[in-house]
C-alpha positions as a printed Julia matrix, in Angstrom:
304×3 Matrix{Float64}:
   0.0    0.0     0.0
   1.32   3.57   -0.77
   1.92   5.66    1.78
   1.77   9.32    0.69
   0.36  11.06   -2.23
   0.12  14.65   -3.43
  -3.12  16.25   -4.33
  -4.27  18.72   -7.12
  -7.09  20.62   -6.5
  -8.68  23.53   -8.3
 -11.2   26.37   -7.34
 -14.76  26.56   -8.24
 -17.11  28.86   -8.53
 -20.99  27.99   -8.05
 -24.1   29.12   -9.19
 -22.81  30.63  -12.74
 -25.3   33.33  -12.13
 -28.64  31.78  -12.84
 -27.79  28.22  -11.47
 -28.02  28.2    -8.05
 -26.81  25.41   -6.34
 -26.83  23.35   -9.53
 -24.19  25.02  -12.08
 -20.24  25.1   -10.59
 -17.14  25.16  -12.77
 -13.56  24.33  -11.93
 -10.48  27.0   -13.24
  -7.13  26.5   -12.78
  -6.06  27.93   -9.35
  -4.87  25.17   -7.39
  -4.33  23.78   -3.75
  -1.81  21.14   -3.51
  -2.2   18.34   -0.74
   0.38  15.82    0.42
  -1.05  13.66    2.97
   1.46  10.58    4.2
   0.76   8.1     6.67
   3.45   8.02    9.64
   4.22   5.73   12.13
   3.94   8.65   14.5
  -0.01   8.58   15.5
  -2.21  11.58   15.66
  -2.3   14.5    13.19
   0.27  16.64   12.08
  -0.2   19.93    9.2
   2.21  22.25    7.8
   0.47  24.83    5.65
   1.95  28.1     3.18
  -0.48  30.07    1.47
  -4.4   30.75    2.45
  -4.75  29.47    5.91
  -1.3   29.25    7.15
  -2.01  31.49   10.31
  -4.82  29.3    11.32
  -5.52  25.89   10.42
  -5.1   23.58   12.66
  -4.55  19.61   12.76
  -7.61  18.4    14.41
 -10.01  15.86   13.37
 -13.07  18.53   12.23
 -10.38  19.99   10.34
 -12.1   19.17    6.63
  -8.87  17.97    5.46
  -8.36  15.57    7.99
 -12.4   14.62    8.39
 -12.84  13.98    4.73
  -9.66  11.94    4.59
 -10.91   9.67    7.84
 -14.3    9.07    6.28
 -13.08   7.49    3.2
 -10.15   5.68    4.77
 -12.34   4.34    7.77
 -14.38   2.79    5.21
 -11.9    1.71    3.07
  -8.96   0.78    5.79
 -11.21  -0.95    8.25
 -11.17   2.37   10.56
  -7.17   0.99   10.66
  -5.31   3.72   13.34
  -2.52   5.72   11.56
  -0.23   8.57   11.98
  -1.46  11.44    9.54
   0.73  14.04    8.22
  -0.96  17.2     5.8
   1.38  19.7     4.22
  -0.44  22.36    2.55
   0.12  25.01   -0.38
  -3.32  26.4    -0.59
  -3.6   29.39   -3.04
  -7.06  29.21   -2.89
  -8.42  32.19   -0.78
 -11.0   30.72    2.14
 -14.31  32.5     2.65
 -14.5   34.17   -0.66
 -16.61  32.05   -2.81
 -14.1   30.0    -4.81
 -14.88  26.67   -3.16
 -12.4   26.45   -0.53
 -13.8   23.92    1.78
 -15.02  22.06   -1.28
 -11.18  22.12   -2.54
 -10.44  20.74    1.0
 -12.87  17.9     1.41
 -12.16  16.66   -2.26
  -8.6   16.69   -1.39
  -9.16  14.38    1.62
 -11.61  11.91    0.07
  -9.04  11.99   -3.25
  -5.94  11.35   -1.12
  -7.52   8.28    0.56
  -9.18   6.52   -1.91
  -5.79   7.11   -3.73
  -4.07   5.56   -0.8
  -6.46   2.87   -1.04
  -6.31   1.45   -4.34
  -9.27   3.54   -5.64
 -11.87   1.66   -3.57
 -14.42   4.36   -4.79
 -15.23   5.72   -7.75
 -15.77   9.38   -8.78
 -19.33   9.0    -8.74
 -19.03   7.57   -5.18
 -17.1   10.08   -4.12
 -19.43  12.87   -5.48
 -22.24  11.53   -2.61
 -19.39  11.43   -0.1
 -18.47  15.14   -0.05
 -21.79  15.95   -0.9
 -22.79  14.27    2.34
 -19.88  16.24    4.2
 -20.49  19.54    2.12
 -24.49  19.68    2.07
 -24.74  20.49   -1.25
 -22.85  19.39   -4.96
 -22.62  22.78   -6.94
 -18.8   23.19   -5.19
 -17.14  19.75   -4.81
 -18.93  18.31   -8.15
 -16.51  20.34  -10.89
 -13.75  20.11   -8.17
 -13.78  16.11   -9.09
 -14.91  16.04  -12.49
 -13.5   19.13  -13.62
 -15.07  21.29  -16.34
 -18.61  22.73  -15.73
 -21.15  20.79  -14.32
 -24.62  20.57  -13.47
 -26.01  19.31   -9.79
 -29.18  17.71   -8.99
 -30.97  16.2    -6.35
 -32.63  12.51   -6.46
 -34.03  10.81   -3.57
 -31.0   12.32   -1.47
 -28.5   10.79   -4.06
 -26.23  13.17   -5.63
 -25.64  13.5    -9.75
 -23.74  15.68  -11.99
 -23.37  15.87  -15.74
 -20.49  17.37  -16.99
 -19.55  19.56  -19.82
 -16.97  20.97  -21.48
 -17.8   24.81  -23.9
 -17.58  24.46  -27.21
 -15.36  26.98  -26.95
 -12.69  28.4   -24.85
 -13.43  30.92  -22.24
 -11.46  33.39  -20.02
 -12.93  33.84  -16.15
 -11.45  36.81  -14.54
 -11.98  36.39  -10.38
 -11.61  39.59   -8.36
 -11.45  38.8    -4.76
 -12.03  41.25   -1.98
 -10.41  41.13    0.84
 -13.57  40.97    3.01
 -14.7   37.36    3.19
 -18.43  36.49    3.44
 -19.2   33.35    5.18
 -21.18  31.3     3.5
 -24.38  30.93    6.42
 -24.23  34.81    5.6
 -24.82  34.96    2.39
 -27.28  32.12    2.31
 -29.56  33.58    5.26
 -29.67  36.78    2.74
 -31.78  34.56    0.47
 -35.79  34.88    0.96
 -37.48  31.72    1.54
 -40.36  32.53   -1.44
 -40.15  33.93   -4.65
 -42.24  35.53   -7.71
 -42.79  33.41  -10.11
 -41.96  35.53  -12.53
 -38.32  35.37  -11.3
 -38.45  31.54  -11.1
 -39.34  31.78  -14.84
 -36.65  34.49  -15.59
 -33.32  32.45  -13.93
 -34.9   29.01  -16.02
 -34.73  31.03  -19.04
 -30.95  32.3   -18.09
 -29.69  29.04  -16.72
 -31.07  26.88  -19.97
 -29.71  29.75  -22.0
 -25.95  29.3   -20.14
 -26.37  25.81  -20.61
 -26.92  26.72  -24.69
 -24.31  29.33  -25.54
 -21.89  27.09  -23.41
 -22.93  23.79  -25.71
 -23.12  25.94  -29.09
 -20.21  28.19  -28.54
 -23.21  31.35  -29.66
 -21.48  33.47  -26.51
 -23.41  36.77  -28.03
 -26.14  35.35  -25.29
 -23.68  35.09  -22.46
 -24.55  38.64  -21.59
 -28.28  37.8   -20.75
 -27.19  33.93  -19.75
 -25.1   35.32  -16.66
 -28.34  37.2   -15.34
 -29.87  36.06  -12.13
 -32.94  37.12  -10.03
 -32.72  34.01   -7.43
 -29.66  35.17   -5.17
 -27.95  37.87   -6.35
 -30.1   40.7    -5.5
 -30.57  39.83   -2.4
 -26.83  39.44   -1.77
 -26.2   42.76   -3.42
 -25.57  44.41   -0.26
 -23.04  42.56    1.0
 -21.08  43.27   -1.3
 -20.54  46.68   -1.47
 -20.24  48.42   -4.93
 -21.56  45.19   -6.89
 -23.34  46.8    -9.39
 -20.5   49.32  -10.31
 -18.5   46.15  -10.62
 -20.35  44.55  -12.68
 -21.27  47.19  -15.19
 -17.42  48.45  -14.92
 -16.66  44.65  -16.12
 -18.53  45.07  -18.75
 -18.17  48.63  -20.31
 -14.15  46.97  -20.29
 -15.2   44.39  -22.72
 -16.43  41.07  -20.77
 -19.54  39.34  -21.39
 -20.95  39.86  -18.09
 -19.87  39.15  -14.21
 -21.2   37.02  -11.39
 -20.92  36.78   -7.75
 -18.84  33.92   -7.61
 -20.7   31.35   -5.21
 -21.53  33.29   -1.77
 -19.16  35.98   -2.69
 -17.62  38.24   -1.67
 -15.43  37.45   -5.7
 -16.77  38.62   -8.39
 -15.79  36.79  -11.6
 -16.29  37.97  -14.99
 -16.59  35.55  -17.98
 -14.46  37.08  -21.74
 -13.56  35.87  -24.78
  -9.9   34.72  -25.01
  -9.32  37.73  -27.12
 -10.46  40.47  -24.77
  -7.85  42.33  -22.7
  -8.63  40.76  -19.51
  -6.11  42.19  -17.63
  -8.01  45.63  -18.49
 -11.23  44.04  -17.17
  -9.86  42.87  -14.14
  -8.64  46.39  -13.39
 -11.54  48.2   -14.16
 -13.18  45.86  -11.59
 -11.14  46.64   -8.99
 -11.08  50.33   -9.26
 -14.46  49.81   -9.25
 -14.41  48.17   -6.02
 -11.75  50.7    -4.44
 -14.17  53.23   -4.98
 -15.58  51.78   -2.41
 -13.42  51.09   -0.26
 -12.18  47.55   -0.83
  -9.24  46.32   -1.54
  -9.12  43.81   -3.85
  -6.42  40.81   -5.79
  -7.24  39.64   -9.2
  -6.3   36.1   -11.08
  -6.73  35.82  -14.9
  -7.75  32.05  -15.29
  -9.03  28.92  -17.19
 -11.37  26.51  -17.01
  -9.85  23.67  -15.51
 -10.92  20.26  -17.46
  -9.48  17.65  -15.31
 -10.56  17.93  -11.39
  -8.64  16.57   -8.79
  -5.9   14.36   -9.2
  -2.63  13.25   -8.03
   0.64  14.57   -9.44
């Protein structure tokens, strides 16, 4: 049996605009995982990057948890030394599927460690289970975009890949927003007319992504279901998103919870113009902000 293994992870971002909690996509910002059982028991972590100041090695630690729940399974709960080092680049409470990156990471690294005792698919209802929802760790495993549903408490994604390439341009904050935040935002009801309006902008994502017609990404990346009502936590959000735009992107998101903002460009636009327009935008505010110029990532996790 091997004994340690290094992790690839990438970032996500959920909801796409009109798909929440069922559209995520994975882009190529990455947390890399060693985990390596010791002879020494308990749990030991070394971490650089996102985190380093304050994760600790404890067993609700999602690292650590995730990793325990496939290898108790898969090991026969068989006692071992644990030892995580950490290069997270991810940033943590900002939308871009941190904890998702963390738990898939685990589950990855055991059933690695374990001669693949589950498959992908099985793993998708494990972190689902540990994460509460699939929109996050779904494109963190498969990669690509995918879509999340619900069946009888069972888990199930479809993935796909555009028809053509795409540039995502994430502008983080450096205010986090916890998630339980930005989800208590959210009203219980809605109109129906805005029901109807985010199915018409999440089939039409679904379309221009499948056809490679990104003229309708524009009016594809609107959403009536969460982000209005997140609006004001994150101040200056329309400014950004309008700024994003008038500097030649398609349109912009609040990437999962927030507090990023990601705008979606053709390859061929100056993103690096985009991304600064955004955060002027947001320093008009007030808020400082970091920007990364990235892909969609096609593989998921994996070990390198």
């Amino acid at each position: 049996m091997m004994k340690k293994v290094t992790i690839q992870v990438p970032a996500t971002s959920a909801n796409c605009g009109p798909g929440f909690d069922t559209l995520g996509l994975a882009c190529t910002l990455y947390n890399e995982v060693t985990y390596e059982i010791t002879d020494t028991k308990g749990f030991q972590l070394s971490v650089t990057g996102e985190g380093a100041d304050y994760l600790k090695p404890f067993g609700r630690n999602l690292a650590f948890a995730s990793f325990l729940r496939v290898w108790n399974k898969a090991a026969n709960s068989q006692r071992i030394g644990l030892k995580v080092t950490m290069h997270n680049r991810i940033p943590m409470s900002r939308g871009l599927g941190s904890s998702s990156s963390a738990i898939v990471a685990g589950l990855y690294a055991a059933n690695c460690l374990c001669g693949n005792y589950y498959t992908k698919d099985e793993l998708l209802g494990i972190a689902t289970d540990i994460e509460g929802h699939p929109d996050n760790v779904a494109p963190a495993i498969y990669g690509g975009f995918t879509i999340s549903y619900m069946d009888n408490g069972k888990a199930h994604s479809l993935r796909l890949l555009p028809a053509r390439p795409l540039k995502f341009i994430a502008v983080v904050p450096d205010s986090k927003l916890p998630t339980v935040l930005a989800r208590q935002a959210i009203p219980a009801n809605i109109a129906h007319k805005d029901a109807v309006f985010n199915t018409s902008r999440a089939s039409l994502l679904v379309g221009a992504l499948l056809s490679g017609n990104y003229q309708y990404l524009g009016a594809a990346l609107e959403d009536k279901l969460h982000q209005p009502y997140r609006a004001h936590l994150i101040p200056g959000l329309g400014d950004v998103f309008a700024a994003a735009k008038e500097a030649g992107a398609y349109n912009a998101i609040i990437s999962g919870a927030g507090s990023t903002v990601m705008a979606y460009a053709a390859p061929e636009a100056d993103c690096q113009a985009i991304a600064e327009a955004m955060v002027r935008a947001f320093a008009a505010k007030g808020e400082h902000c970091v920007y990364h110029i990235l892909d969609l990532d096609t593989d998921g996790v994996k070990a390198i």
